[in-house]
N, C-alpha and C positions, 0 to 999 in steps of 0.2 A: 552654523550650529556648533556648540559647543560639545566637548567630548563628554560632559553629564548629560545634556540633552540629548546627545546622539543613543547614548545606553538608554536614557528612560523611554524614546519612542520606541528602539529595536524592543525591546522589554514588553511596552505595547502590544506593538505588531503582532508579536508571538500570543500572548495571551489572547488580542482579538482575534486572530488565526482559531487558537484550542476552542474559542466560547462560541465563535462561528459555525467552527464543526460538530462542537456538540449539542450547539440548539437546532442544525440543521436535523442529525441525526435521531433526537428525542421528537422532532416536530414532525418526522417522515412519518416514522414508528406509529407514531398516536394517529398520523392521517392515515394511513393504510394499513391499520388495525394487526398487525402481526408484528412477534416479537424482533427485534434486531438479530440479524447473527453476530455474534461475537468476531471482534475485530480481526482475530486470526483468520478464522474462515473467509470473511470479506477478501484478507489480501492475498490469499488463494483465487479464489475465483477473481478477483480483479487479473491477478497473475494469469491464470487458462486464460481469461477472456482474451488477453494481449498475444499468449505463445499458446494458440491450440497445440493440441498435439503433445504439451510438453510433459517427462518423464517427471517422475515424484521425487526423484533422484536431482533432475533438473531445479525442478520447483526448488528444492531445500535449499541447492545452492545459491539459488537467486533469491530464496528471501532471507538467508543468514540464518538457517533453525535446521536443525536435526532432521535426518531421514524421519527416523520414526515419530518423531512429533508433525511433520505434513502428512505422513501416510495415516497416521489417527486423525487429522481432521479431512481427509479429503474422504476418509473411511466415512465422517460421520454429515459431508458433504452428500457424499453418494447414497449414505440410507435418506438424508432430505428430499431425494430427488434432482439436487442441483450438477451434481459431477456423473458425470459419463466417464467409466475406465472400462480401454483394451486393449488386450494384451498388443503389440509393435509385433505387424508380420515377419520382421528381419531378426528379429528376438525375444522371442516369445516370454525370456524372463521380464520382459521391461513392459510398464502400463503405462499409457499415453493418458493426457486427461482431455478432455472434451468438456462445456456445458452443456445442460442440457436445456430444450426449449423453456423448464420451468427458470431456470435461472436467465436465460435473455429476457424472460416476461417481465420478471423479479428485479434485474438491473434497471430494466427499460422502466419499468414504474417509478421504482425510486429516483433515477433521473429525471425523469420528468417530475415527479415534483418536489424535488430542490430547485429545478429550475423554475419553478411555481412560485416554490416560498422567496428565491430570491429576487425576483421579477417584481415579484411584490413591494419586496421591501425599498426594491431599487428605485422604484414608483414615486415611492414615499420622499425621497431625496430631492434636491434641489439639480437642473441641469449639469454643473460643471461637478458636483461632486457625485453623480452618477458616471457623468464620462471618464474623472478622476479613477474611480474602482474600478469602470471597465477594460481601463486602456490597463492595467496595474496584474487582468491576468494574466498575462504572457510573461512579465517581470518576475510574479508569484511562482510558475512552473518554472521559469531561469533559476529563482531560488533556491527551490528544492533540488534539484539537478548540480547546483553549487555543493549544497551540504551533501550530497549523496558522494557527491568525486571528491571533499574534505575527509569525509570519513574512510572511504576505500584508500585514500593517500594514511590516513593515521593508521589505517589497519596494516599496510605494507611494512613502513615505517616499524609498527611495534617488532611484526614478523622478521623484520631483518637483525633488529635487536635482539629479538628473544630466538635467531639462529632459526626458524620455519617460516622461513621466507621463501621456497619452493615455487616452484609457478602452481601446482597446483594447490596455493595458498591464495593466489589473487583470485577470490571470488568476488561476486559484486556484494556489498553489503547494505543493506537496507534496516531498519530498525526490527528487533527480534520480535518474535512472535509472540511474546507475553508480556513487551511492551516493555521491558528492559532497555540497555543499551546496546548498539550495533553490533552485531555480533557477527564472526565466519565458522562453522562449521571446524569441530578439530579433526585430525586426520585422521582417516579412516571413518567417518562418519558420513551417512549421503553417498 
């Protein structure tokens, strides 16, 4: 393959990626009649669901956003229903996040049918180019986990540049919460 052809597939890929996720996501919404939460809130609770227990303090770091921009949405998580916060018996300043049964119900629906609608679709395909997609996620999650360790290497990199390259500068970095570029927390925040 040529180095044009290599750019217009990756170019592809990406785009069928974003059109993937957002027909999944518009197609859940309409079948199970409630509005989306907003992307932010999602990767909060995607976050508890992986590290119960974890501090808001913790959360910020690991998703690359401001203390006080997690603790307004986990604020407007917990009036949902969806987050459980309490106070860490060992320091009582600090609040743990928990889900709560409405939000495993909530996950568990919507999983299940994305894997409804893509079951479907995958139906509709031809043998080899169903096995083709299937064998392709574990490739997919290799990917993301590539770009994820690119960006935390760019963010060190800058840090050392711009002299706050501290160890409590390597945080993990994951795409910001308002859908911006990667971002780490500046100091003293979180």
């Amino acid at each position: 393959m040529t180095e044009d052809a290599t750019l217009a597939a990756v170019a592809a890929l990406g785009t069928a990626l974003a059109d993937l996720y957002r027909v999944l996501r518009r197609s859940t919404t309409r079948r199970l009649g409630r509005p989306p939460l907003p992307d932010a809130q999602v990767e909060v609770l995607r976050l508890v669901e992986r590290c119960p227990g974890i501090s808001v303090k913790e959360a910020a770091e690991r998703l690359g956003s401001a203390a006080n921009t997690v603790s307004t949405l986990v604020g407007d998580l917990a009036d949902a229903g969806l987050l459980e916060r309490s106070r860490d018996p060992r320091n009582r300043r600090m609040v743990r996040l928990r889900l709560t049964p409405a939000a495993y119900d909530r996950i568990a629906k919507v999983t299940a049918d994305r894997r409804d609608l893509l079951l479907a679709a995958l139906d509709r395909l031809d043998e080899p180019a169903r096995q083709d997609l299937l064998r392709a996620g574990p490739h997919l999650r290799r990917l993301v986990d590539l770009v994820v360790e690119r960006e935390r290497g760019e963010v060190a990199r800058s840090a050392e540049r711009d002299g706050t390259g501290g160890a409590e500068d390597q945080l993990p970095v994951v795409p910001d919460l308002t859908g911006g570029r990667p971002v780490r927390p500046r100091r003293g925040e979180g």
